[in-house]
C-alpha positions as CSV (number, residue, x, y, z in Angstrom):
1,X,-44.6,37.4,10.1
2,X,-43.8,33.8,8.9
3,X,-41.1,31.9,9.8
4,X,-40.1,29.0,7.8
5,X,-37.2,26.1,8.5
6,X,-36.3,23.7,6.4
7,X,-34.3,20.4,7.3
8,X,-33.4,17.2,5.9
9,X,-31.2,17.7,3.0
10,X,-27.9,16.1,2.5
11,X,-25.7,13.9,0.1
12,X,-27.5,10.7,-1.2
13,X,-26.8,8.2,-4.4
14,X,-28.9,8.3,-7.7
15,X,-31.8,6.5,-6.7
16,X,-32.1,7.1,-3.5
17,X,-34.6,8.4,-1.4
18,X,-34.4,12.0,1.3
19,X,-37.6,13.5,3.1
20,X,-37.4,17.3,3.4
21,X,-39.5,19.3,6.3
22,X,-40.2,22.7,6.8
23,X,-41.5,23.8,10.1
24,X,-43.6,27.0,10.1
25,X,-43.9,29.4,12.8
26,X,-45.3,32.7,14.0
27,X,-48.6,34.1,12.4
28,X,-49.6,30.9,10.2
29,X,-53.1,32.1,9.9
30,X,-54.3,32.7,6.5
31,X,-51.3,30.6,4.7
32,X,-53.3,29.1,2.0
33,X,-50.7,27.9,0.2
34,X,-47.0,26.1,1.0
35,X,-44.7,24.7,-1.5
36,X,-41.6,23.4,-2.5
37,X,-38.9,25.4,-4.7
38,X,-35.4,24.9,-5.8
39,X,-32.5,26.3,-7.4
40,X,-29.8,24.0,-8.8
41,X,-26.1,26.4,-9.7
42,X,-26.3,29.2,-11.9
43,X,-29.9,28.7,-12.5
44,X,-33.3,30.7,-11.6
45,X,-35.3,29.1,-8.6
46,X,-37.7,26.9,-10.4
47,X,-41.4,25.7,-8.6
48,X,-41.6,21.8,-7.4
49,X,-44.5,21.3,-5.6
50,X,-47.7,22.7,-3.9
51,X,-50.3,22.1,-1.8
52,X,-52.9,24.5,-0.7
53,X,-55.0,24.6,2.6
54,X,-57.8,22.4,1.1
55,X,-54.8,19.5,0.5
56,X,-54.6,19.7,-3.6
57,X,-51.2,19.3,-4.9
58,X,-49.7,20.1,-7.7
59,X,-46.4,19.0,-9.2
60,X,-43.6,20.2,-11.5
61,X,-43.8,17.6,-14.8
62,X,-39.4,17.1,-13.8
63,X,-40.4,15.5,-10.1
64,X,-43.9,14.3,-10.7
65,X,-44.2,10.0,-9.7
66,X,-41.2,10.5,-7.7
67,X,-41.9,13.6,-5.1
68,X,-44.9,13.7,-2.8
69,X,-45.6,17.0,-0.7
70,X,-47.9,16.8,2.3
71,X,-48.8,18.9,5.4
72,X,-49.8,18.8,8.6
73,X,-51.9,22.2,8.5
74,X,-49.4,24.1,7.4
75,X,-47.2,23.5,10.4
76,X,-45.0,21.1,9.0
77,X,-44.8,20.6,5.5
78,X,-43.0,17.6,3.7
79,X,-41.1,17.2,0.4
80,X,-41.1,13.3,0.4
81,X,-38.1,12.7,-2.8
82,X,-37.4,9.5,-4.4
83,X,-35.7,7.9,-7.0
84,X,-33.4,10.9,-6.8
85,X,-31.5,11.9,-10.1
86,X,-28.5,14.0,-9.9
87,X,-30.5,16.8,-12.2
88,X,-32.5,16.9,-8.6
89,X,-29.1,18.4,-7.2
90,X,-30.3,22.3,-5.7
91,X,-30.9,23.9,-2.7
92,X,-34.4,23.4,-1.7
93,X,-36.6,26.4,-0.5
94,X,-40.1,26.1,1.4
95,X,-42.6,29.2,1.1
96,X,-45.8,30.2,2.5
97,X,-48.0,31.8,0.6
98,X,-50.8,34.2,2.6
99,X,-54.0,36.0,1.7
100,X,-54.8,38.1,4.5
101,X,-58.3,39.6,4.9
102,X,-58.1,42.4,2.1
103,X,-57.0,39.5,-0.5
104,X,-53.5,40.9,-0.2
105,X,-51.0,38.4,-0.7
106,X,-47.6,37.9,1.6
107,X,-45.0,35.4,0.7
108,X,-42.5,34.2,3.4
109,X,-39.5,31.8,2.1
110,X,-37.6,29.5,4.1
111,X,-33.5,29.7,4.2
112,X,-32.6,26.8,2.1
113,X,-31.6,22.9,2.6
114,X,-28.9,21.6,0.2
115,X,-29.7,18.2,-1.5
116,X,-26.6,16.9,-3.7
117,X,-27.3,13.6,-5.7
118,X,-24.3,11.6,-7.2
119,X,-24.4,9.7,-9.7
């Protein structure tokens, strides 16, 4: 099992900057892939970034030139956000994505951080 724990969400002003974190713990062996999701009200979760064991990182065309997602091995993950728009407003989701040694493939999510922009 994964564990995941997000942090670092909160209120900030259009423009502004916040740096999410998602601490994983427990069996991280074999998580080839971590990344970023969200889910803004009464919409579906939508993808915002990933980055996979190698370090390539992909972006969502809404967030990309103003989020950066890095990891330190999969430990710790990081959603870095700026010039935040209030569109950005969601709850913010980590996942872990793991092949184990069949090529089956586990996904563990995190319980959420809120990130509210104003405008």
């Amino acid at each position: 099992q994964v564990r995941l724990e997000e942090s670092g969400g909160g209120l900030v002003q259009a423009g502004g900057s916040l740096r999410l974190s998602c601490q994983a713990s427990g069996s991280i062996s074999r998580i080839n892939v971590m990344g970023w999701y969200r889910q803004a009200p009464g919409k579906q979760r939508e993808w915002v970034a990933s980055i996979s064991s190698g370090g390539s990182t992909n972006y969502a065309d809404s967030v990309k030139g103003r989020f950066t997602i890095s990891s330190d091995n999969a430990k710790n993950t990081y959603l870095q956000m700026n010039n935040l728009k209030p569109e950005d407003t969601a709850v913010y989701y980590c996942k872990a994505r793991k092949t184990d040694w069949e090529g089956v493939q586990y996904d563990y999510w995190g319980q959420g951080t809120h990130v509210t922009v104003s405008s």
